[in-house]
C-alpha positions in Angstrom: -28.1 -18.2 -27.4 -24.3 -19.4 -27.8 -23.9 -21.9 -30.6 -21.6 -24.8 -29.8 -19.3 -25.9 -33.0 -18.6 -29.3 -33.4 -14.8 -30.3 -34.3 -14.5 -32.2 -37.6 -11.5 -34.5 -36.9 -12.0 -35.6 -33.4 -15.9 -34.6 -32.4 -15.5 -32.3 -29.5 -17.2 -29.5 -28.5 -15.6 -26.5 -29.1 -16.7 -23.5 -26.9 -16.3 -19.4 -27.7 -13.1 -17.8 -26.2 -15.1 -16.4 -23.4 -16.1 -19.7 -21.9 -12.8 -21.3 -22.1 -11.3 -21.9 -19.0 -8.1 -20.0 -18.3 -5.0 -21.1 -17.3 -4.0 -21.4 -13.9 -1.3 -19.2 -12.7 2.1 -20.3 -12.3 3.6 -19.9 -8.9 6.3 -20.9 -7.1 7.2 -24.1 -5.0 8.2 -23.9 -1.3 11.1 -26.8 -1.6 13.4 -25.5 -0.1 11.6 -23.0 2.1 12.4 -25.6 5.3 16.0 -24.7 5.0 15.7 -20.9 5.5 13.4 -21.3 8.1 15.6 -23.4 9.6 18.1 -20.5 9.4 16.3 -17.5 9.9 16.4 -16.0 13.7 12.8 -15.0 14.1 10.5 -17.6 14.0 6.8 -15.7 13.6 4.1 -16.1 10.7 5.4 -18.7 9.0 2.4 -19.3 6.2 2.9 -15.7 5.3 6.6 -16.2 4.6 5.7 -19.7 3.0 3.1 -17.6 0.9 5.7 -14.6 0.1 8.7 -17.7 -1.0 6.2 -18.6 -3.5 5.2 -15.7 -4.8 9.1 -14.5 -5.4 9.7 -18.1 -7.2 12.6 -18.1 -4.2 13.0 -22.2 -4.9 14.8 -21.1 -8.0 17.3 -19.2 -6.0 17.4 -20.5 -2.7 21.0 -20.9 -2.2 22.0 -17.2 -3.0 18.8 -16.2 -0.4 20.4 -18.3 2.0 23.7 -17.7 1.1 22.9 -13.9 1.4 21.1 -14.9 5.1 24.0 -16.1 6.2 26.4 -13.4 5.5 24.2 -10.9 6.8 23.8 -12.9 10.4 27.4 -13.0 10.7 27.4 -9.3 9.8 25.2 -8.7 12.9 22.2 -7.5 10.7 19.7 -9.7 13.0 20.0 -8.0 16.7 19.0 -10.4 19.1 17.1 -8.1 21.3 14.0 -8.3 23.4 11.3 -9.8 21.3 13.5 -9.2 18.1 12.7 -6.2 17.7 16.1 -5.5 15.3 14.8 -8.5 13.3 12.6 -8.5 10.6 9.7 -10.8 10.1 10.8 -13.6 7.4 7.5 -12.1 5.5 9.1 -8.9 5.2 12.7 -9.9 4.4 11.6 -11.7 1.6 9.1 -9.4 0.0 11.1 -6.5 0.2 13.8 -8.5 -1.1 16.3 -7.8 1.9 18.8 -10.9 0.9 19.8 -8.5 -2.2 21.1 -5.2 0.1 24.1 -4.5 1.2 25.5 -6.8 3.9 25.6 -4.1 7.2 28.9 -3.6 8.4 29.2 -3.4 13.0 30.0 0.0 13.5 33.1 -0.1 14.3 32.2 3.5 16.6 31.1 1.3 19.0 33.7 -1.5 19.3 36.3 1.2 19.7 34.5 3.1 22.8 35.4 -0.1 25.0 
């Protein structure tokens, strides 16, 4: 049988360490996630982006991420195939942490063969 104690000053209960209540978790916000979806080319499984923004804390940082998005679409990173297939899912990009690689350079093989 668990024995509550009583607090002297204010009268509470107090309970044994292993019925106390934990803290909850800190996560991230998703603030400013509207903006890089707004930005990013492919537009599928947006709750598991939203989920993966939180997770990285990307609020914190959101203007280097979309800083980062933008050079990389002028770069030509995002191919705008059939079905986006040279994309990435927004889910992957940002659990992978794809905003903090190099920015891809056109191969400038190809321009050249014209």
């Amino acid at each position: 049988m668990v024995q509550h104690r009583i607090c002297p000053h204010c009268g509470k209960e107090i309970l044994p360490k292993r019925f106390e209540k934990p803290e909850p978790r800190k996560t991230g916000t998703f603030k400013h996630f509207d903006k890089f979806w707004e930005e990013y080319p492919r537009k599928v499984a947006e709750r598991v982006a939203k989920r993966e923004w939180k997770k990285k804390h990307l609020d914190k940082r959101y203007k280097v991420v979309l800083r980062a998005l933008a050079k990389q679409k002028e770069a030509g990173l995002f191919i705008l195939t059939d079905k986006m297939r040279g994309c990435p899912l927004a889910s992957t990009w940002i659990e992978k942490e794809l905003w903090k690689g190099p920015v891809a350079v056109k191969n400038s093989l190809w321009e050249n063969e014209k």
